[in-house]
C-alpha positions as CSV (number, residue, x, y, z in Angstrom):
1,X,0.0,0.0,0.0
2,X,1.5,3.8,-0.4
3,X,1.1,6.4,1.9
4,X,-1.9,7.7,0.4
5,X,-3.9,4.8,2.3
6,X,-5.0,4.4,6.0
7,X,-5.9,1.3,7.6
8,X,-8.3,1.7,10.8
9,X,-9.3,-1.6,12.8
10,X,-12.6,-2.6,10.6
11,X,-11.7,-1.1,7.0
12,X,-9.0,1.1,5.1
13,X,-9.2,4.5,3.3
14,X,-7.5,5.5,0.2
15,X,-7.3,9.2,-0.1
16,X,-4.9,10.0,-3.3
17,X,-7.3,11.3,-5.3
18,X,-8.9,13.4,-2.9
19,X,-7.8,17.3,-2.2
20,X,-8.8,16.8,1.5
21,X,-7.0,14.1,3.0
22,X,-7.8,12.2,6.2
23,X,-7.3,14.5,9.2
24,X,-8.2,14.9,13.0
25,X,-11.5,16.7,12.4
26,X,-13.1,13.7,10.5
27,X,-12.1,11.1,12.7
28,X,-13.3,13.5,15.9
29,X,-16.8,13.3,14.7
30,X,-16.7,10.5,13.1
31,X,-15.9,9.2,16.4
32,X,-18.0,11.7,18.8
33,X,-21.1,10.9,16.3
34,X,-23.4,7.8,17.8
35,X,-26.2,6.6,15.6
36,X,-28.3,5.3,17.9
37,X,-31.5,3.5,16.5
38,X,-30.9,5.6,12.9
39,X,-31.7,3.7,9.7
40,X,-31.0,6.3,7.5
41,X,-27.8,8.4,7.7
42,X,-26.4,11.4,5.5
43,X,-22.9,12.3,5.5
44,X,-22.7,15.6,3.4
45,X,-19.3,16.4,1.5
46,X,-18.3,13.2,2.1
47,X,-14.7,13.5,0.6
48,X,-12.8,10.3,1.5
49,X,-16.2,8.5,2.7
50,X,-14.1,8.0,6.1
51,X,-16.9,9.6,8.3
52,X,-19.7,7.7,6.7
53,X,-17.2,4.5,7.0
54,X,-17.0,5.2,10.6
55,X,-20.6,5.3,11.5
56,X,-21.4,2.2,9.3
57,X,-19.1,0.3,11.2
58,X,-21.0,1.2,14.5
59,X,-24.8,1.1,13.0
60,X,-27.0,-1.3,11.0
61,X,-28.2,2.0,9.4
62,X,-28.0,2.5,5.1
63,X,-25.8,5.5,4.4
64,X,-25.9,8.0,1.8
65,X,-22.8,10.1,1.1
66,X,-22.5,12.9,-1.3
67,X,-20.3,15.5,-2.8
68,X,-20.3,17.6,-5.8
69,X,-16.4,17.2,-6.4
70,X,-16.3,14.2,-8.8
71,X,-12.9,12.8,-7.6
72,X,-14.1,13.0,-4.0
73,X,-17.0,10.7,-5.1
74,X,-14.8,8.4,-7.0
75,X,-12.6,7.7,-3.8
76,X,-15.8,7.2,-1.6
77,X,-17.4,5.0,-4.4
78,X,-13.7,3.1,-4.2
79,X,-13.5,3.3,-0.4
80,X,-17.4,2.3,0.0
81,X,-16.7,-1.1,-2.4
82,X,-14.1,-2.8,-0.3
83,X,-15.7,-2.2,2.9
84,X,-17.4,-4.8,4.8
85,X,-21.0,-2.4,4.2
86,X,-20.6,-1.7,0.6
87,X,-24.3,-3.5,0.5
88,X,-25.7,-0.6,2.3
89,X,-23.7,2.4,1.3
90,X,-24.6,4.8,-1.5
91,X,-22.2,7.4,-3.1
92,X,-24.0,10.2,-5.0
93,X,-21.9,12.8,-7.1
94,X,-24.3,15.4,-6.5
95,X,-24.5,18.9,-4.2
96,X,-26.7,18.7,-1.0
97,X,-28.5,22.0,-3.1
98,X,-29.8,19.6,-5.5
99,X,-30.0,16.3,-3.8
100,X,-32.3,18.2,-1.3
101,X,-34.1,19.9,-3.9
102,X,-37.8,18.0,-3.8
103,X,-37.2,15.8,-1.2
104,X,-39.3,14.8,2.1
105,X,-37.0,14.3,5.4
106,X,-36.1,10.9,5.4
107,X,-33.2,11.4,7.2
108,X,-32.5,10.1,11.5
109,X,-29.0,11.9,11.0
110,X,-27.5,14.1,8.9
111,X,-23.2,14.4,9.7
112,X,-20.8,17.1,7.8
113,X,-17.4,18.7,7.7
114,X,-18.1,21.5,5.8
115,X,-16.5,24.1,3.9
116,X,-15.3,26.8,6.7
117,X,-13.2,29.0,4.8
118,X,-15.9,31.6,3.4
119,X,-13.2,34.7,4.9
120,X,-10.0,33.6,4.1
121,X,-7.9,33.9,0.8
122,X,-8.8,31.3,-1.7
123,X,-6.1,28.4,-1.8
124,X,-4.9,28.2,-5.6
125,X,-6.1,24.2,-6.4
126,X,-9.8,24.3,-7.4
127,X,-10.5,20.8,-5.7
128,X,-8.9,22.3,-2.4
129,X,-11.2,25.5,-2.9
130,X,-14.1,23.4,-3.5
131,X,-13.3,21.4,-0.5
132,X,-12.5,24.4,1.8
133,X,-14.7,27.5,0.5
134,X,-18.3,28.0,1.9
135,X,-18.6,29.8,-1.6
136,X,-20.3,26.2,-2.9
137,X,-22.1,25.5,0.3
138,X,-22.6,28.6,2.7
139,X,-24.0,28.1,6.2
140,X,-27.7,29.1,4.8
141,X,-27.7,26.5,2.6
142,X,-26.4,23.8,4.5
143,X,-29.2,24.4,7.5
144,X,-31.4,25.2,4.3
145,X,-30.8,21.4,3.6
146,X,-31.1,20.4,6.9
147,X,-34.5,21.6,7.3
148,X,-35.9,19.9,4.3
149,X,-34.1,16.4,4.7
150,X,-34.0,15.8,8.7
151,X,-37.1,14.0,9.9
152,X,-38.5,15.7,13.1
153,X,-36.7,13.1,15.7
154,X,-33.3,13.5,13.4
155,X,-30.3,14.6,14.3
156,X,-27.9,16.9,12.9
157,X,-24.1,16.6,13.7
158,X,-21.4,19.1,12.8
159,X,-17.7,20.0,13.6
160,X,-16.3,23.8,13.4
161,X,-13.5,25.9,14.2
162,X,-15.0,27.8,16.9
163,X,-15.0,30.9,15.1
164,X,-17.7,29.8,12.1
165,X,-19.0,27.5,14.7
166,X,-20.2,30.3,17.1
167,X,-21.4,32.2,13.8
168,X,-23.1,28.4,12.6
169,X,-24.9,27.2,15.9
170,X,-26.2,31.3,15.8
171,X,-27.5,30.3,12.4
172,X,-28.8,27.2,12.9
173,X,-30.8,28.3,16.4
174,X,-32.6,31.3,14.4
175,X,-33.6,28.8,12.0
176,X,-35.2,26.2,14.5
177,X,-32.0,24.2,15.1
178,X,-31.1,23.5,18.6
179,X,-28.0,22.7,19.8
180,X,-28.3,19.7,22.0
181,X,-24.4,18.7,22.9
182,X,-21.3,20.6,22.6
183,X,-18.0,19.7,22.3
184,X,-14.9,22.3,22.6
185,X,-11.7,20.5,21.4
186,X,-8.5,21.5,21.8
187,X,-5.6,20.0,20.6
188,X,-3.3,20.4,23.5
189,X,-4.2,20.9,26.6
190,X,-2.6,23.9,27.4
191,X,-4.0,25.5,24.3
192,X,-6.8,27.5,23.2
193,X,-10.0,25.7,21.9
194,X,-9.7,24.6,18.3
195,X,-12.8,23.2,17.1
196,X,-16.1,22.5,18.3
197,X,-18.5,19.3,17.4
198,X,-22.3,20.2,17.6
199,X,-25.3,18.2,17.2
200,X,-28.7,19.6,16.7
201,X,-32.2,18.7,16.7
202,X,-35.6,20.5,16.4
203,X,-36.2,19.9,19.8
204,X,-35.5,22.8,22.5
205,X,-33.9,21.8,25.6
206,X,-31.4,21.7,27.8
207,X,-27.5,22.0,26.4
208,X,-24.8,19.8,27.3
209,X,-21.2,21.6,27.1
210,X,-18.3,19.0,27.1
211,X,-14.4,19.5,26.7
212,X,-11.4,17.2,25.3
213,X,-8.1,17.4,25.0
214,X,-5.9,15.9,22.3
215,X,-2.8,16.0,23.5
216,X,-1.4,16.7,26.5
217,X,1.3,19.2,27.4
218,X,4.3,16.9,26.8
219,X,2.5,15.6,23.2
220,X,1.0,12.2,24.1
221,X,-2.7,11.7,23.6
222,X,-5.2,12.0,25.8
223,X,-7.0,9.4,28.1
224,X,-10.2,10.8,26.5
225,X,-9.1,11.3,23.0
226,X,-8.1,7.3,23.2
227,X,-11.2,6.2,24.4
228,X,-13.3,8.6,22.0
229,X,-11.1,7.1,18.9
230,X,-10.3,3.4,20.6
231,X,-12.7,1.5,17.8
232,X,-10.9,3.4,14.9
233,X,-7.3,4.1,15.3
234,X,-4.9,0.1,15.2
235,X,-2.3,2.5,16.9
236,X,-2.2,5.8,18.3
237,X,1.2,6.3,20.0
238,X,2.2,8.6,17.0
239,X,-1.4,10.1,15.7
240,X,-2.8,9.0,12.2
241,X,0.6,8.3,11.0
242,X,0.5,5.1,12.6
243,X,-2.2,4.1,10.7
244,X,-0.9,5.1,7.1
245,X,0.6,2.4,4.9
């Protein structure tokens, strides 16, 4: 195998012709994410099809996965067929904009790591811009989706830098999406929080505000982050480059 692929305990992820490779943020909510009772699960910009891998592994639930970037699709159609759920996984070359366009919700959870960087200067590679930039999916449009493909029970799940998540979960709360469970990440802990994971419903209640550490001050990881990832990672003395081949 080259270094482009990452084996994880249950199935393996090629990534080379993705612009967005396998990173930390996926595997946090790929990882934070439980699917409960869902039998229908959406993971929206699917890129490597790693998040919709990980929550296949841990549900009996059929999974749809899109993206409008057509070699993203291609690796999640490739990563999708040699997976032990390839029966029950559906990769769809297609923006949420369209694929939600006429639909009813049929959806028990909805899962993204969307584009963020609708402030920053563009990176030069389309398929990085595409992957990066709000420009093809702003916030509006992602909660627009939301709202029509969610079914009332559903949940949505979400991870941010804290910035655009603050200006997100703002967003999402005008528009009738509450924010049931919060978790602030950081990535050492005696830095700043990085990132935040978010899951929302239509239900208003009470809010649950968690923190986790990566790493800790000398570099190794985490009690938590080890039990959070424990299913996933084969080894995690040295991060995801223990598990790239």
């Amino acid at each position: 195998m080259s270094e482009s692929t990452f084996r994880f305990k249950q199935f393996t992820v090629h990534q080379e012709k993705c612009a967005m490779k396998v990173g930390t943020d996926a595997v946090l909510l790929g990882s934070w994410v439980i699917p409960g009772e869902s039998n229908h699960i959406l993971d929206v910009g699917s890129g490597t099809g790693l998040i919709a891998l990980m929550l296949a592994q841990k549900s009996d639930a059929e999974i749809d996965a899109i993206d409008i970037d057509e070699n993203a699709y291609q690796q999640t159609k490739e990563n999708f067929r040699i997976s032990p759920w390839f029966f029950r996984m559906y990769p769809h070359h297609i923006s949420l904009q369209e694929f939600s366009k006429d639909k009813v919700p049929s959806y028990d959870l909805i899962v993204t790591n969307p584009p963020y960087f609708h402030h920053a200067s563009k990176p030069n590679v389309e398929a990085r811009t595409h992957a990066r930039h709000s420009d093809v999916l702003s916030f509006d449009e992602l909660i627009d989706g939301v709202l029509k493909l969610l079914l009332p029970n559903g949940r949505f799940c979400v991870i941010l830098p804290c910035k655009e998540g603050m200006e997100f979960l703002d967003k999402a709360q005008k528009r009738g999406l509450f924010c049931r469970n919060l978790l602030r990440v950081r990535t050492r802990s005696d830095k700043s929080e990085k990132r935040l994971l978010m899951q929302f419903s239509f239900q208003f209640g009470t809010m649950t505000d968690e923190e986790i550490s990566i790493q800790e001050e000398d570099g190794t990881f985490t009690n938590d982050y080890i039990e959070l990832t424990k299913e996933y990672y084969i080894n995690l003395k040295s991060g995801l480059s223990d598990n790239k081949e």
